[in-house]
C-alpha positions in Angstrom: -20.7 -0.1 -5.2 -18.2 2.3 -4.3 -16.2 -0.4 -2.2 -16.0 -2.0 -6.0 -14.9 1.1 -7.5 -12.0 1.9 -4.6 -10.8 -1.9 -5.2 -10.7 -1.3 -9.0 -9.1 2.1 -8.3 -6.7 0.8 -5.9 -5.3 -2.1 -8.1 -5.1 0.3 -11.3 -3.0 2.3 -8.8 -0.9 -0.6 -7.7 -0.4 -1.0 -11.5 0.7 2.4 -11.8 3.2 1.8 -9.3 4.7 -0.8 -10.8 5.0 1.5 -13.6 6.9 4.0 -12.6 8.6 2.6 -9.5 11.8 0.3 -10.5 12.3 -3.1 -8.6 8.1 -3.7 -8.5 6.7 -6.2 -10.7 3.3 -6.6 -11.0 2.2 -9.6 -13.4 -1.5 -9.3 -14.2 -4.8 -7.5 -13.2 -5.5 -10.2 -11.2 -2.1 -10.2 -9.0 -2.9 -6.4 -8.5 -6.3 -6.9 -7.3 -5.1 -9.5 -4.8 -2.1 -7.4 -3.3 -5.3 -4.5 -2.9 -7.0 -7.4 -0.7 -3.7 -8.1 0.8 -2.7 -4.5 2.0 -6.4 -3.8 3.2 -5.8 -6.7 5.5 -2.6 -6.2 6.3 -3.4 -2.7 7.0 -6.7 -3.8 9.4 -4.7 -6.1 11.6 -1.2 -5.8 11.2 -0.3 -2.1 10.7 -2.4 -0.5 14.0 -0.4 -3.0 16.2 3.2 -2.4 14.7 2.5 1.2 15.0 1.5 1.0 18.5 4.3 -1.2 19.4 6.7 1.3 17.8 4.9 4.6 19.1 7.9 6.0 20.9 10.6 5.5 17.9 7.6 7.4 15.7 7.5 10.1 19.0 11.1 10.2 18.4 11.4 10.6 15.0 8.3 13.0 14.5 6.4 10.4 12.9 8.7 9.6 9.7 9.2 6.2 10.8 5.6 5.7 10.3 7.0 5.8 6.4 9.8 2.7 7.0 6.7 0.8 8.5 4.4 1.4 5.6 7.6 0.4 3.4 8.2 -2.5 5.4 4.2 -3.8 5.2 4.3 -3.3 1.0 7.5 -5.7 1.0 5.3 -7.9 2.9 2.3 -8.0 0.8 4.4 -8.0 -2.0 6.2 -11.3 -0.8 2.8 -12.5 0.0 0.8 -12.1 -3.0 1.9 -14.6 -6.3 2.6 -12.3 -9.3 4.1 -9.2 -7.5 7.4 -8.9 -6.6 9.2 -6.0 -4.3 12.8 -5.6 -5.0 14.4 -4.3 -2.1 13.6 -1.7 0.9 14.4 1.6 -2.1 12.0 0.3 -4.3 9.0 -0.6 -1.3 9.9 2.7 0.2 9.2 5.1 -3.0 6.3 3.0 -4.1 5.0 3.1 -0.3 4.9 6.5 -0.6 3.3 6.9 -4.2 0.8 4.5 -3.3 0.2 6.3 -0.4 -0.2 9.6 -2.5 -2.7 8.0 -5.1 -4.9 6.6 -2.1 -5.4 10.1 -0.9 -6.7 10.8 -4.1 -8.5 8.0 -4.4 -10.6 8.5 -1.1 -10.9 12.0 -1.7 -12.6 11.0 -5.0 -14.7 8.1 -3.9 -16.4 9.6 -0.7 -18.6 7.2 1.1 -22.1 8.5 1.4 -22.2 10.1 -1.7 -24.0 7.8 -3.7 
């Protein structure tokens, strides 16, 4: 139930994104609910291995390339998912970055275990 309720959450946040971030387009509920699916995957597989391979640029930097990456993976899911469109690196970064903000919220909301 509350895996539900963080999916919901998450694509209402993706929606709010899109919102108040210029240069994303979200179409419909449903485009939002499958770029959620698409960044949960994308952040299983994909993200632990980009950040590994790019540990010493993220040493380097003091971990603020860690934001270009997440940047980087929303362009992706947003060129992967029908119905959502990323304009450029600007508009993935700043909405990287507010999504990123509203997740916090959202998993310090929905604890698991609390039921």
């Amino acid at each position: 139930m509350v895996l539900l309720l963080r999916w919901l959450l998450f694509a209402l946040a993706i929606i709010f994104v899109a919102w108040l971030v210029p240069g994303i387009d979200v179409e419909n509920f449903q485009s939002a609910m499958l770029v959620t699916v698409i960044i949960a995957l994308i952040n299983i597989f994909i993200r632990p291995l980009i950040v590994f391979i790019t540990l010493p640029i993220n040493i380097l930097t003091l971990g603020l390339f860690t934001l270009v990456i997440n940047a980087l993976l929303f362009m992706l899911a947003g060129f992967m998912a029908p119905g959502v469109e990323v304009d450029g690196f600007l508009s993935a970064f700043l909405g990287s970055v507010v999504l990123a903000f509203l997740g916090l919220i959202i998993n310090m909301v929905t604890v698991p275990g609390e039921d």
